[in-house]
C-alpha positions in Angstrom: 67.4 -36.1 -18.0 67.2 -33.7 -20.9 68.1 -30.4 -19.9 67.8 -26.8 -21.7 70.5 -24.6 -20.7 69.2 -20.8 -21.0 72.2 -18.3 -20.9 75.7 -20.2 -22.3 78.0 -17.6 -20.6 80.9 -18.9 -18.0 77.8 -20.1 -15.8 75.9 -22.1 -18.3 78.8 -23.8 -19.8 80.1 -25.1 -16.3 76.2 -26.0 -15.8 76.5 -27.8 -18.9 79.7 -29.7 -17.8 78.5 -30.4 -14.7 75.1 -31.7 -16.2 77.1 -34.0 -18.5 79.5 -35.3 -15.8 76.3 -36.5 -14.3 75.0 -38.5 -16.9 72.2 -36.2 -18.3 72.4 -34.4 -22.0 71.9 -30.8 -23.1 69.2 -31.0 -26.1 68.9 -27.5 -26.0 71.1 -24.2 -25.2 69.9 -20.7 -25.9 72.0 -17.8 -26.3 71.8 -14.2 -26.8 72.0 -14.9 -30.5 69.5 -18.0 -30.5 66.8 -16.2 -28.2 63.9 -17.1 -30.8 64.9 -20.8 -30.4 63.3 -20.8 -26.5 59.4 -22.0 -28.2 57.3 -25.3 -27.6 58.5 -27.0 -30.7 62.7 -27.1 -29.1 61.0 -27.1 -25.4 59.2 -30.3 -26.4 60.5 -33.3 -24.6 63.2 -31.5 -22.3 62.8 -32.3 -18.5 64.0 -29.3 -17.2 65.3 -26.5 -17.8 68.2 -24.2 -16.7 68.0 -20.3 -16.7 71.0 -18.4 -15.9 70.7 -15.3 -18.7 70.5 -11.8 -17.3 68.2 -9.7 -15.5 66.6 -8.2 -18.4 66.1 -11.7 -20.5 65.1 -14.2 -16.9 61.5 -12.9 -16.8 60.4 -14.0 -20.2 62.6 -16.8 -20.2 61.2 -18.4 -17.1 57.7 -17.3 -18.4 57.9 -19.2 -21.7 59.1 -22.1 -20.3 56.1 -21.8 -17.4 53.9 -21.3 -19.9 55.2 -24.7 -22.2 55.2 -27.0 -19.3 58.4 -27.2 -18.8 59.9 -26.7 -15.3 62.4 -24.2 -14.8 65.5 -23.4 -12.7 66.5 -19.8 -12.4 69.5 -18.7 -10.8 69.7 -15.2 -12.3 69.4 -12.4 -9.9 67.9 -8.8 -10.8 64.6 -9.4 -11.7 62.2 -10.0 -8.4 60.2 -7.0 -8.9 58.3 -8.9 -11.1 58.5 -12.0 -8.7 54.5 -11.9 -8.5 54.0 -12.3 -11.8 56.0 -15.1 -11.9 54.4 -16.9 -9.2 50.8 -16.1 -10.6 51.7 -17.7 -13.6 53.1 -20.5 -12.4 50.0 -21.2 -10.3 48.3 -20.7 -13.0 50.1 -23.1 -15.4 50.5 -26.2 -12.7 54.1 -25.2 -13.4 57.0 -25.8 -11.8 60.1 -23.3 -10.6 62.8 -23.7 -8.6 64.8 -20.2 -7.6 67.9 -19.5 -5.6 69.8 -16.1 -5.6 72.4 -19.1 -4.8 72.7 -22.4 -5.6 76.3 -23.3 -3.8 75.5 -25.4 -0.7 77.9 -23.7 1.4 76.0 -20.7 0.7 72.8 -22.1 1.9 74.4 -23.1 4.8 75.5 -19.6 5.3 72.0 -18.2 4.6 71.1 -20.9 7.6 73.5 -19.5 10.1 72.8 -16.1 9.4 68.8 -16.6 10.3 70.1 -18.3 13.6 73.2 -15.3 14.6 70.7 -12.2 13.4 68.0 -14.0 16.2 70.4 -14.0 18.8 71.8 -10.5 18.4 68.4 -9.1 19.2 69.6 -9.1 22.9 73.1 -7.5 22.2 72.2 -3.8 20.7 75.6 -3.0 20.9 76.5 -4.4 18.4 76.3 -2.8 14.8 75.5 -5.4 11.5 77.0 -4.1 7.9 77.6 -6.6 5.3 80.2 -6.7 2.1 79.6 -8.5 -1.0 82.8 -8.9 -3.7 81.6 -10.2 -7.4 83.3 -10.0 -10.7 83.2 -7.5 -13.0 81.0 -8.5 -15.2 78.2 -9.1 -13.0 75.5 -6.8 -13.9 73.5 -6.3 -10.6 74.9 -5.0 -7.5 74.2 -5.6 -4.7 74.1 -9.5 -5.3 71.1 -11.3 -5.2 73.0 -13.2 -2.4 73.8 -9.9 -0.9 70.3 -9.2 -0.5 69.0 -12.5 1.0 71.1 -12.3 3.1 70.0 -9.0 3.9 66.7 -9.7 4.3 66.8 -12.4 6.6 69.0 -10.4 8.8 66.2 -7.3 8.4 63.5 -9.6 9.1 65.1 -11.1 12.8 66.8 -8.0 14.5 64.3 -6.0 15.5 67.2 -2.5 15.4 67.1 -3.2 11.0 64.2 -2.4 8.5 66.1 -3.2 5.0 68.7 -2.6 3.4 71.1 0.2 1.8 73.9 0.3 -0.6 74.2 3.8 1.2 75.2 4.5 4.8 73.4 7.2 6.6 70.3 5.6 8.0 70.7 3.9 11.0 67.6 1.6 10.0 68.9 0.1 7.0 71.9 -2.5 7.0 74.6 -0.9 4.8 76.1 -3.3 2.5 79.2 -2.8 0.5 79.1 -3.8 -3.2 82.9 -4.1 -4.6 83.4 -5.5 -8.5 87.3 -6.4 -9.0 88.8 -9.1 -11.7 87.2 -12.1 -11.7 86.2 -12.7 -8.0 84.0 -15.6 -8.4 81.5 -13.8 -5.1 82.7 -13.2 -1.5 80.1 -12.4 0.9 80.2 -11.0 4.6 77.8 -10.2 7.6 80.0 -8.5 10.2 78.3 -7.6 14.0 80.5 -4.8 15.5 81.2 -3.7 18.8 83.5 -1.5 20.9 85.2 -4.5 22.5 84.7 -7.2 19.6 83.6 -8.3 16.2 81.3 -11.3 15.6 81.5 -12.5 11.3 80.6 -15.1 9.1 81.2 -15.0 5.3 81.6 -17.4 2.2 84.2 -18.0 -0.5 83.3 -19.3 -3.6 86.7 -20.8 -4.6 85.2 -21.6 -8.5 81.9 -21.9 -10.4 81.5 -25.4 -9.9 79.6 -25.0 -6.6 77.0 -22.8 -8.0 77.0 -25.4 -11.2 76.8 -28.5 -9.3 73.6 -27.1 -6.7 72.2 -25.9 -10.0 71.9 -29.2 -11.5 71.0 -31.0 -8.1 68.1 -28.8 -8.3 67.2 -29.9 -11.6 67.0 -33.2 -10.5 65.0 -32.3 -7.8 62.6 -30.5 -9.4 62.0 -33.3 -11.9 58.1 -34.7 -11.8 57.5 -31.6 -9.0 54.8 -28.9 -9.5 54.8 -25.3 -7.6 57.6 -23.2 -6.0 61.1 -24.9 -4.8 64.0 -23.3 -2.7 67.6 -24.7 -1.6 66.3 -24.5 1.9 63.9 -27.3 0.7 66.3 -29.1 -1.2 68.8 -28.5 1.5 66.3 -29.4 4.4 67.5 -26.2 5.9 64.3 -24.8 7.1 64.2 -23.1 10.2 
């Protein structure tokens, strides 16, 4: 395929890599300092492209692209407030989108078995969920997007949880614990505590590759696709 690369930091460059190893080529790559080079003419002919800028640039990124035809993987986190919008537009378009707040496998998989355990400990109240999420320092949005999938799910299973809180205090609300140290590729937690025993499952992102190598599977998948795509899909993960 030809891709587009949107956001060359760490990320897109291992995307790039990644991309290459697997026998497509990167015909386009914006940049904070290229941002007026994302229009139809340099969109013309590219298969897909991949979007992982920062939360104040995704929107209109994934937007132009939408609005050009040209499907779009976003793995940048921070911006679902305006989720709707996105959608509607890509409804409207006959686009094409595919968004994780994760593209690693193993974290799907974790997002997986965290639906299934939050189920279950509906009928063991003695137990008390709180979750810990550990990124690098540069990552701009806390808590991770990750963070709050995984939050969400669990919110939206145990009957005891409404949402979430970086704050403790509510006893609603799952508290989750956003740390930023060095260069932590992402560590994330969900923890059940009791008086006699603790129940946890977490991931370790060991490198970047992971997240590179789901983002370009998804790429491939979303080739020739119209409408909304998840890693669950991809995955055949649904529940």
């Amino acid at each position: 395929m030809r891709l587009a690369i949107i956001g060359y930091g760490k990320m897109g460059q291992e995307i790039a890599a990644v991309a290459r190893e697997r026998n497509h080529s990167i015909d386009l790559v914006i940049d904070a300092d290229n941002t007026s080079d994302l229009n139809k003419d340099n969109l013309a002919g590219i298969d897909v492209a991949i979007e992982f800028s920062s939360p104040d640039a995704a929107f209109n990124n994934i937007l132009t692209c939408l609005r050009e035809q040209t499907p779009v993987v976003s793995g940048t986190t921070g911006w679902l407030d305006r989720w709707e919008e996105v959608k509607k537009v890509c409804d409207e378009q006959s686009g094409a989108l595919f968004y994780a707040s994760n593209f690693s496998i193993g974290v799907n998989i974790l997002f997986a078995i965290n639906e299934t355990l939050a189920a279950i400990m509906n009928g063991f109240p003695q137990f008390e969920v709180c979750m810990e999420e550990i990124h690098h320092i540069h990552k701009l949005d806390a808590p991770s997007g990750t963070a709050i999938t995984l939050a969400e799910q669990i919110a939206a299973r145990l009957e005891s949880k409404d949402s979430w809180s970086l704050e403790k205090g509510n006893p609603r609300n799952i508290h989750i614990e956003a740390k930023r140290e060095g260069e932590v590729n992402g560590f994330h937690s969900v923890r059940y505590d009791s008086e006699a025993d603790t129940i946890s499952i977490s991931h370790n992102a060991k490198s970047r590759k992971g997240f590179a190598t789901g983002a370009v599977m998804a790429a491939e998948y979303l080739e020739g696709k119209k409408g909304i795509h998840s890693m669950k899909e991809m995955l055949n993960l649904q529940s």
